[in-house]
C-alpha positions as CSV (number, residue, x, y, z in Angstrom):
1,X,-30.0,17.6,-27.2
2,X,-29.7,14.2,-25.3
3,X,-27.7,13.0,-28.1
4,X,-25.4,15.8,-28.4
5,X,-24.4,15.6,-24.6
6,X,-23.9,11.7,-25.3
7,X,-21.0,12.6,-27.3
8,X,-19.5,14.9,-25.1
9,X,-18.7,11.7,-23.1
10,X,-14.3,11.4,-23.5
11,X,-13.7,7.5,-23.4
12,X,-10.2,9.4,-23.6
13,X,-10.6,11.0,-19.6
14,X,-12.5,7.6,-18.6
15,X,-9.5,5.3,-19.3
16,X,-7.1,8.0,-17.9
17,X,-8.9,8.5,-15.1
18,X,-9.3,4.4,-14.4
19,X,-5.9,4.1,-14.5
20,X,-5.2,7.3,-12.2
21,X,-6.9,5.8,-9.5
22,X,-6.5,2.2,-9.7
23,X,-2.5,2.2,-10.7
24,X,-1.1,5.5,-10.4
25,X,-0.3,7.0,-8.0
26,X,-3.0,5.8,-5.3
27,X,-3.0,1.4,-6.2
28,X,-5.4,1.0,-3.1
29,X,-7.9,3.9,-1.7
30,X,-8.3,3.2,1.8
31,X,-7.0,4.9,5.1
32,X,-4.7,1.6,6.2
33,X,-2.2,2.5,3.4
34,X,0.4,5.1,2.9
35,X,2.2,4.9,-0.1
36,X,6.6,5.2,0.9
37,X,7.7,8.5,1.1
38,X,4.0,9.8,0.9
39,X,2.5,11.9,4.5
40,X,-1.3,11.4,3.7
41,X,-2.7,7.7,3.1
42,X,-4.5,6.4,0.0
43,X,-8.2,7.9,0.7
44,X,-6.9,11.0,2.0
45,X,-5.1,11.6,-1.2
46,X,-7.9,10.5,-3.3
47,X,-9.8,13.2,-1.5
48,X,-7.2,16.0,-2.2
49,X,-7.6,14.6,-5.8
50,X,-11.1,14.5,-6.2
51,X,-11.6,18.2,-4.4
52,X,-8.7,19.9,-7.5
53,X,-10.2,17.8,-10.3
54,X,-14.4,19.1,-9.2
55,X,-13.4,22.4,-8.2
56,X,-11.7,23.8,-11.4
57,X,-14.8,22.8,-13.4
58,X,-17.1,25.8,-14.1
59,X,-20.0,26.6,-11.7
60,X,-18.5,23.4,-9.5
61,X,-18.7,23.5,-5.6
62,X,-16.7,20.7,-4.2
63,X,-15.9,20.6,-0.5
64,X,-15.2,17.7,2.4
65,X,-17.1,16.7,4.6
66,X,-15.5,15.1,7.5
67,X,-16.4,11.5,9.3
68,X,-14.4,9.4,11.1
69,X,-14.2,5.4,9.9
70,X,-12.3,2.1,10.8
71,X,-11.2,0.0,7.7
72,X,-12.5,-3.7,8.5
73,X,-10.7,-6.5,9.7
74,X,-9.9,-9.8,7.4
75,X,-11.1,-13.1,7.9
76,X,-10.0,-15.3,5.6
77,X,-12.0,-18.4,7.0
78,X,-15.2,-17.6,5.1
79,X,-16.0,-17.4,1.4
80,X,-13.7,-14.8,-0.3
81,X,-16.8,-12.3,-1.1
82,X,-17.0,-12.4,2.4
83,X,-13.5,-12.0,3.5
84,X,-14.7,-8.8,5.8
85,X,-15.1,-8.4,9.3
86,X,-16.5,-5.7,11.3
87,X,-13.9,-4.0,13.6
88,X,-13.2,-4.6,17.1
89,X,-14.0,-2.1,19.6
90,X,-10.0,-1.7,20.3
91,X,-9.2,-1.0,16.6
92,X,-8.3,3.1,15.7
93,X,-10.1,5.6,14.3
94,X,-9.2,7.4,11.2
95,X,-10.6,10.7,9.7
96,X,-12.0,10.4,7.1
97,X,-14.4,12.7,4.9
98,X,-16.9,12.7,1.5
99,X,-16.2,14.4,-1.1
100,X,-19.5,16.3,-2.2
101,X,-19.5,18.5,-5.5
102,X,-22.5,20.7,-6.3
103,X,-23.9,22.7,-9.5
104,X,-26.7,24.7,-8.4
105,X,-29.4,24.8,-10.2
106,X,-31.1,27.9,-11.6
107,X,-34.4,27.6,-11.1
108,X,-35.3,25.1,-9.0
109,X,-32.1,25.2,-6.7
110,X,-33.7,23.3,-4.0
111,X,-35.1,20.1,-6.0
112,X,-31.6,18.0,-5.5
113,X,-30.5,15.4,-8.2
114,X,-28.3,12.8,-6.1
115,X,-25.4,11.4,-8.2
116,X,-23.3,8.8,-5.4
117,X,-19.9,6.6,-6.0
118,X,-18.1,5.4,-3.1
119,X,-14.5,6.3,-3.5
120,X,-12.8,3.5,-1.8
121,X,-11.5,0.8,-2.5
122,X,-11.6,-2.9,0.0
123,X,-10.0,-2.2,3.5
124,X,-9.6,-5.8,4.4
125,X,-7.4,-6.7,1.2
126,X,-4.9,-5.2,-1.2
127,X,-7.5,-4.5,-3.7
128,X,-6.9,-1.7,-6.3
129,X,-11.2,-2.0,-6.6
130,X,-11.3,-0.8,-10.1
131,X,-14.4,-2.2,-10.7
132,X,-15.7,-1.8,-7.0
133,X,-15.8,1.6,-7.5
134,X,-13.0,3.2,-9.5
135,X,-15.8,2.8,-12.7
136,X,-18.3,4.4,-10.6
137,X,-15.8,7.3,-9.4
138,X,-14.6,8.2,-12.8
139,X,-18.4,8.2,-14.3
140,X,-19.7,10.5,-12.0
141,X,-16.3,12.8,-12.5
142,X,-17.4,12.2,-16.3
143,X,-21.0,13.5,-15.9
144,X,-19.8,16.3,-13.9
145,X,-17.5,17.7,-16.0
146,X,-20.5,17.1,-19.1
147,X,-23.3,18.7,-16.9
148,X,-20.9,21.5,-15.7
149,X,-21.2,23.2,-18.7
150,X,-24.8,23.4,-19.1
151,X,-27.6,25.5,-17.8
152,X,-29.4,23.2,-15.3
153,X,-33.2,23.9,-13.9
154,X,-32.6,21.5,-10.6
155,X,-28.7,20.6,-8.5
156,X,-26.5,18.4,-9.2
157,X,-25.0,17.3,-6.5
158,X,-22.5,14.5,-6.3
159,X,-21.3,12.3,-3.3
160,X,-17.8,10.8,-3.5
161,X,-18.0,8.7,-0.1
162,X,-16.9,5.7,1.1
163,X,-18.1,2.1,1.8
164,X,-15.7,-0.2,2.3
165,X,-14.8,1.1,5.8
166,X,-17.1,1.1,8.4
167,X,-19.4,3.0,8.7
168,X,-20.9,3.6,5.8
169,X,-20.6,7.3,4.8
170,X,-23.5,7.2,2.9
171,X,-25.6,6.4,5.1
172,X,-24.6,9.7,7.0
173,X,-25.1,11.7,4.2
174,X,-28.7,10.3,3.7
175,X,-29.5,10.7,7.5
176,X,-28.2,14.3,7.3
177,X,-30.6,15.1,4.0
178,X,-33.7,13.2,5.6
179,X,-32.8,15.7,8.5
180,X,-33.0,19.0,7.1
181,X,-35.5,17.9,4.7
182,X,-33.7,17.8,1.7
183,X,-35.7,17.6,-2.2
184,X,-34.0,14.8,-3.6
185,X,-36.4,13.3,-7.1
186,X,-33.6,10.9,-7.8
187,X,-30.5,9.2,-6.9
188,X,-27.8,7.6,-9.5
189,X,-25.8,5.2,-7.4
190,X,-23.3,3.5,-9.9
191,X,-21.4,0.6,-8.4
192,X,-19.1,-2.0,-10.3
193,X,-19.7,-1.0,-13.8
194,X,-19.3,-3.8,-16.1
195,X,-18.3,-5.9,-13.1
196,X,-20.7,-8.3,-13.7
197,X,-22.3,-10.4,-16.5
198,X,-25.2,-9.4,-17.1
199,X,-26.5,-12.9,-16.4
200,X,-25.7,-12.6,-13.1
């Protein structure tokens, strides 16, 4: 069973969807860029994206949840992985939203498998972030689309959010389950696949 949804995975829709988000159209996924002749910026198109791609798969519930987030300032005195700085308390809002896409379960609906990518990209840089977290992005669109098709005892439920803004979406979300009490066994959290040597 495990082996024959191993090769249901499309190295075909991973590549195309790297590229998709990472060159064209989007090249950065943050709120502080528009691309020309575009109305919405970067994340908010990514969203839009995200939303189509989840909601035509079968059984798939994908909405947005909306936040409101600064992208951080630049400081380019420090070490370059540390190049971010927190914004200042004069510096505007954006709305902003996760993307959350859900297969019920059938029957243990309530007991929630957590799969979460953030879907942005470095505010404080032109950074296309195709390791940090395009590869997470298009795994978790890969699993969905795999697990969509099958009959599943407990959710899936997969968080699209962002954390290279401030503040961290995710930590929302989490708040928000811890709230109303939420089952959740396990968490996936993917973040710069293959970013790293393994060494390190």
């Amino acid at each position: 069973m495990i082996r024959n949804i191993l090769n249901e995975v499309s190295a075909e829709n991973l590549k195309h969807d790297l590229f998709y988000l990472c060159r064209e159209p989007f090249i950065f996924r943050t709120v502080s860029y528009t691309a020309p002749w575009h109305e919405k910026n970067s994340l908010d198109e990514v969203d839009d994206f995200l939303v189509e791609r989840c909601s035509a798969l079968p059984g798939v519930r994908a909405r947005k949840i909306p936040n409101k987030i600064r992208p951080f300032r630049c400081d380019r005195t420090k070490n370059i992985h540390h190049w971010y700085e927190l914004p200042h308390d004069g510096d505007p809002w954006f709305d902003a939203a996760n993307v959350e896409a859900t297969i019920p379960g059938k029957t243990l609906p309530d007991e929630i498998i957590q799969l979460v990518s953030h879907k942005d990209s470095m505010s404080w840089i032109e950074s296309p972030g195709a390791h940090d977290n395009a590869t997470g992005v298009i795994a978790n669109l890969e699993i969905l689309r795999i697990l969509s098709g099958l009959n599943l005892k407990r959710t899936v439920r997969v968080l699209f959010c962002n954390e290279e803004h401030n503040p961290w979406h995710s930590r929302t979300y989490a708040a928000a389950a811890r709230e109303r009490n939420a089952q959740i066994p396990a968490v996936r959290n993917p973040d710069s696949i293959d970013g790293k040597a393994p060494e390190d």
